[in-house]
C-alpha positions as CSV (number, residue, x, y, z in Angstrom):
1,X,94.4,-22.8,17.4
2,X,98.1,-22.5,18.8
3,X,97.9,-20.8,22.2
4,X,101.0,-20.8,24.3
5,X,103.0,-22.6,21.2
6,X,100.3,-25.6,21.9
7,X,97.6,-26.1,19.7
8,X,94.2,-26.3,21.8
9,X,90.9,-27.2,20.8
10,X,88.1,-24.4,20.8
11,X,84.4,-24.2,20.4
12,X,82.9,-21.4,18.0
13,X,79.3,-21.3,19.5
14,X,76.9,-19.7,17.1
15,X,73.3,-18.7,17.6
16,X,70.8,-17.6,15.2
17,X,66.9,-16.3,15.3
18,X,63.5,-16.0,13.1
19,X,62.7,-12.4,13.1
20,X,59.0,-11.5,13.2
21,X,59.2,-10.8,9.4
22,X,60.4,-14.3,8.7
23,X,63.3,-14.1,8.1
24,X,67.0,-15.3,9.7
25,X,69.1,-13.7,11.1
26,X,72.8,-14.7,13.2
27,X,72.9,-13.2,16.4
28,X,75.9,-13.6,17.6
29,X,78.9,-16.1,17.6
30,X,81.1,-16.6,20.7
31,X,84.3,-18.6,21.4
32,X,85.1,-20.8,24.5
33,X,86.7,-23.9,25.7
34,X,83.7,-25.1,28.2
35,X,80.6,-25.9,28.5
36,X,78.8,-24.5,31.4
37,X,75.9,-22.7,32.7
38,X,78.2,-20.0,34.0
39,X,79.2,-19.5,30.5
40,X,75.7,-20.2,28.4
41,X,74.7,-16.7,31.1
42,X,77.5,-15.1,29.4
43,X,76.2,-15.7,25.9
44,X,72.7,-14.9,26.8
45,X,73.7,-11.9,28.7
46,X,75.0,-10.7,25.7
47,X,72.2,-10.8,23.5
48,X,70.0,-9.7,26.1
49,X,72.3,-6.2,26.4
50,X,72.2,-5.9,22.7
51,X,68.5,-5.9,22.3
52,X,66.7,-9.4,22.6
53,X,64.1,-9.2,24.3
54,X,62.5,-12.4,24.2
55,X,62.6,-15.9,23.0
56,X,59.2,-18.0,22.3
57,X,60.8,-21.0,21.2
58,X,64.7,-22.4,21.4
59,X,65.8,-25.4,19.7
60,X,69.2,-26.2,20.7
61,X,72.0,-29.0,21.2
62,X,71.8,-30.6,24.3
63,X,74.9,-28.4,25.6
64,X,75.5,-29.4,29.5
65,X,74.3,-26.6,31.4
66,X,72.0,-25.1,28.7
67,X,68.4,-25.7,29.0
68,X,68.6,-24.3,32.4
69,X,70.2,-21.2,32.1
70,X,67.6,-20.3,29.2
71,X,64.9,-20.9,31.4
72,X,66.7,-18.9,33.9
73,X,67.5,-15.7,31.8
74,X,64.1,-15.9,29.5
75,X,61.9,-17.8,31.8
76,X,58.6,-18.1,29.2
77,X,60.9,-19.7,26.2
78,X,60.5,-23.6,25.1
79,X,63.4,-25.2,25.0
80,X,63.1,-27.8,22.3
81,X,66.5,-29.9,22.4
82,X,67.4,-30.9,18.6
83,X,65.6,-34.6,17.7
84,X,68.1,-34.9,14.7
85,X,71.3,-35.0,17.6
86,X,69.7,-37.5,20.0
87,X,68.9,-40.0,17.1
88,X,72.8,-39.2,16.0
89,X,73.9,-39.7,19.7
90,X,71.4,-43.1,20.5
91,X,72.8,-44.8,17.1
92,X,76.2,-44.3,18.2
93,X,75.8,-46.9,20.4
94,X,74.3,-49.8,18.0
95,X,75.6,-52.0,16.0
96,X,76.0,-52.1,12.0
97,X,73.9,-54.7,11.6
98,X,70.8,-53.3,14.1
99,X,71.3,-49.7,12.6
100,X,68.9,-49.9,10.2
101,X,65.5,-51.0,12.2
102,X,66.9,-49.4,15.4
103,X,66.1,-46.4,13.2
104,X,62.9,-47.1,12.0
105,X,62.1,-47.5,15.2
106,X,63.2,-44.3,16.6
107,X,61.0,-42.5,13.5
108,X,57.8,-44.4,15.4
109,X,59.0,-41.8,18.1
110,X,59.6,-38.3,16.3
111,X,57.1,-39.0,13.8
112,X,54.5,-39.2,15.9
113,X,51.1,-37.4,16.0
114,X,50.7,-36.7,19.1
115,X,53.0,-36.8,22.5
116,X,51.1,-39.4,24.0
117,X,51.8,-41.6,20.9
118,X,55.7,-41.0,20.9
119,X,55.8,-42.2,24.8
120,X,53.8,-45.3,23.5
121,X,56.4,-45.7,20.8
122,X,59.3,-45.1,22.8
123,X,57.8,-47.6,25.6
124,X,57.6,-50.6,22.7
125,X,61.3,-49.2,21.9
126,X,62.6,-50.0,25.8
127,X,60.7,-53.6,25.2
128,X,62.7,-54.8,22.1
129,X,66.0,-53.0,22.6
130,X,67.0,-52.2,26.6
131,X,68.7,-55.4,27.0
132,X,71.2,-54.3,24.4
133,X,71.3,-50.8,24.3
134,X,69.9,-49.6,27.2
135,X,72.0,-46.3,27.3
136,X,70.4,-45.2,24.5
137,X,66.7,-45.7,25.6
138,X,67.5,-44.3,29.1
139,X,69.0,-40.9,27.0
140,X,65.1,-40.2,25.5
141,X,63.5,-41.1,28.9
142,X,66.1,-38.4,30.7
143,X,65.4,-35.9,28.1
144,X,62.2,-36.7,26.9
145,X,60.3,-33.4,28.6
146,X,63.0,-31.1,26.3
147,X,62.5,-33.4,23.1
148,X,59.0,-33.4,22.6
149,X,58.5,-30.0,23.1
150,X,57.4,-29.6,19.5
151,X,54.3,-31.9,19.7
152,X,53.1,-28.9,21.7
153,X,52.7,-26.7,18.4
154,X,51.0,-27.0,15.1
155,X,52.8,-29.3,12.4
156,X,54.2,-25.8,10.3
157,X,56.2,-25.1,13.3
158,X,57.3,-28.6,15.1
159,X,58.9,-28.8,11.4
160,X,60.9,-25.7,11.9
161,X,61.9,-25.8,15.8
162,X,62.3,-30.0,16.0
163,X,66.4,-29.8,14.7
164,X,69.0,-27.3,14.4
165,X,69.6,-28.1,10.7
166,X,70.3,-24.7,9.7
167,X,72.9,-24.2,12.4
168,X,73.7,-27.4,11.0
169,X,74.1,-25.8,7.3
170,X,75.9,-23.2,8.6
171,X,78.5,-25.1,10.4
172,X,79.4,-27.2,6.8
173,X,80.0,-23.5,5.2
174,X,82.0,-22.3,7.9
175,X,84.2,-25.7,7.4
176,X,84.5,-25.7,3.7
177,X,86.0,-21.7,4.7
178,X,88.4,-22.9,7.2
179,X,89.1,-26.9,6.6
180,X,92.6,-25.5,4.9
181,X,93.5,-24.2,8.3
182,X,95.4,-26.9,10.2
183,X,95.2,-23.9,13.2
184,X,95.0,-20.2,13.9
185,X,97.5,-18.5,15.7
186,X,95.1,-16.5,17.6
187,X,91.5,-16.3,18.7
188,X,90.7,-13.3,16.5
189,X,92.0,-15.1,13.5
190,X,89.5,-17.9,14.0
191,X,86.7,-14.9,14.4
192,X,87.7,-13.5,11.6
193,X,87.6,-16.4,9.4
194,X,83.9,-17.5,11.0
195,X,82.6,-13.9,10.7
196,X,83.5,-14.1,7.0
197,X,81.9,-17.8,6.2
198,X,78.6,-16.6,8.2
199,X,78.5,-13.3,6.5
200,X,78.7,-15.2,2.6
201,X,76.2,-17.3,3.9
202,X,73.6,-15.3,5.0
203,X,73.7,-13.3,1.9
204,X,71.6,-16.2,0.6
205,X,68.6,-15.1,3.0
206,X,67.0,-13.2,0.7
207,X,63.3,-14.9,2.1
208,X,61.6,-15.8,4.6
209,X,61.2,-19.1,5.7
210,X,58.6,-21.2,3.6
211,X,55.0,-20.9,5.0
212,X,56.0,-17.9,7.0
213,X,52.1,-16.3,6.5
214,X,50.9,-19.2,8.2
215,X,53.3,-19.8,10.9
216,X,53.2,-16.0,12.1
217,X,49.4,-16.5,12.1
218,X,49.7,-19.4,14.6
219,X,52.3,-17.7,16.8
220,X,50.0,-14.7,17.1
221,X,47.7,-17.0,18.0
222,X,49.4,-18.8,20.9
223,X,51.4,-16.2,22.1
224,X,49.5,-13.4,21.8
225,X,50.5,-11.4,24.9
226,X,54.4,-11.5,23.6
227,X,54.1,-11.4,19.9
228,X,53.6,-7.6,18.5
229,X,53.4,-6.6,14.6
C-alpha cells in the first residue's frame, strides 16, 4: 500500500475459530507492520473484549512473539505451531536433489503414532542429515514442545489442529480478490478489499467440519470443566 507517497509492505493478520456447533467462523482480521508480543496482546485483547472467552486449542504460525502472549492472555490453551510451515521452512534450506528423501524423512516425524516415536524419528533425522543441514534439525528441536502438541489428542482432532490449512485457503481467496492490486492507497482500502474476499468465502460454510459428532464428544471429554453445550 502507498503511505507517505511510498509503497510499504503490510501484514493482514487473520484469525479464525471452531464454534461449539462445528462450525467456522473468522474472528477478526487486523493490519500491522510488526511482529511482536506487544502487538499479538493487541489482537488478543480484542477478541477477548468482544466476547471470547476461551481457547482449548490454537494452531498457529510460528509468529515471533506469539506462543507466549497466548499463554499469557489465555493461560489453559495449547498452542500447536502449524507442522505444514516448519516442513515448508526446514526444506528451504536443502537441496533439489535431497528434497525428496529429506521429506520422507520429515513424514517419519509428523506421522508418527505416538510423541515418543516422532523424537525417535527426528533423532535418526539429526544422524543422517545435521552435517548438511543442521539449521533445519536444530528448528524442530527448538520448537519441538509447540509442534507436537497434537500427539496429545485423539487422531479426529491432531488432523484438524496439526496445520493452518484453512487459514491457508483463505489467504489464496483473499489473493485471487486482490492480486490485480499493484497497491492500495490507504489502509481502509486494503480492509475493505480483505473484508469482502473473507466474507464470499465463508458463505461456503454452510457445515460443520467433517466428524464434528465425534470430535465434540472427545473435547467434552478432555475438557470437561471448560466445554458447555
Amino acid at each position: 500500500m502507498r503511505e507517505n507517497s511510498k509503497v510499504v509492505n503490510k501484514t493482514v493478520y487473520i484469525a479464525v475459530g471452531l464454534k461449539r456447533d462445528g462450525y467456522k467462523e473468522i474472528l477478526g482480521m487486523w493490519l500491522g507492520k510488526n511482529e511482536s508480543a506487544a502487538y499479538w496482546m493487541s489482537v488478543l485483547t480484542d477478541m477477548k473484549a468482544r466476547g471470547l472467552q476461551d481457547i482449548l486449542i490454537t494452531a498457529t504460525d510460528n509468529l515471533n512473539g506469539f506462543t507466549q502472549t497466548i499463554r499469557s492472555v489465555f493461560p489453559e490453551s495449547a498452542t500447536q505451531i502449524c507442522v505444514v510451515h516448519q516442513i515448508r521452512n526446514s526444506c528451504r534450506y536443502v537441496v533439489w536433489k535431497d528434497k525428496k528423501e529429506f521429506s520422507r524423512d520429515l513424514k517419519d516425524i509428523y506421522g508418527a503414532p505416538t510423541r515418543q516415536a516422532a523424537l525417535a524419528a527426528l533423532d535418526n533425522m539429526e544422524r543422517k542429515w545435521n552435517s548438511k543441514y543442521s539449521y533445519a534439525i536444530k528448528s524442530w528441536r527448538e520448537n519441538w514442545d509447540e509442534l507436537t502438541v497434537f500427539f496429545d489428542f485423539p487422531l479426529e482432532i491432531r488432523q484438524i489442529i496439526y496445520t493452518t490449512n484453512l487459514i491457508e485457503n483463505l489467504n489464496g481467496k483473499i489473493r485471487k480478490y486482490t492480486k490485480n492490486k499493484l497497491s492500495f492507497p490507504t489502509d481502509e482500502a486494503v480492509m475493505k478489499s480483505v473484508y469482502l474476499a473473507l466474507r464470499e468465502a465463508s458463505k461456503k460454510w454452510t457445515m460443520p467440519i467433517r466428524n464434528w459428532g465425534m470430535i465434540l464428544n472427545q473435547f467434552l471429554t478432555i475438557f470437561e470443566d471448560r466445554v458447555r453445550l
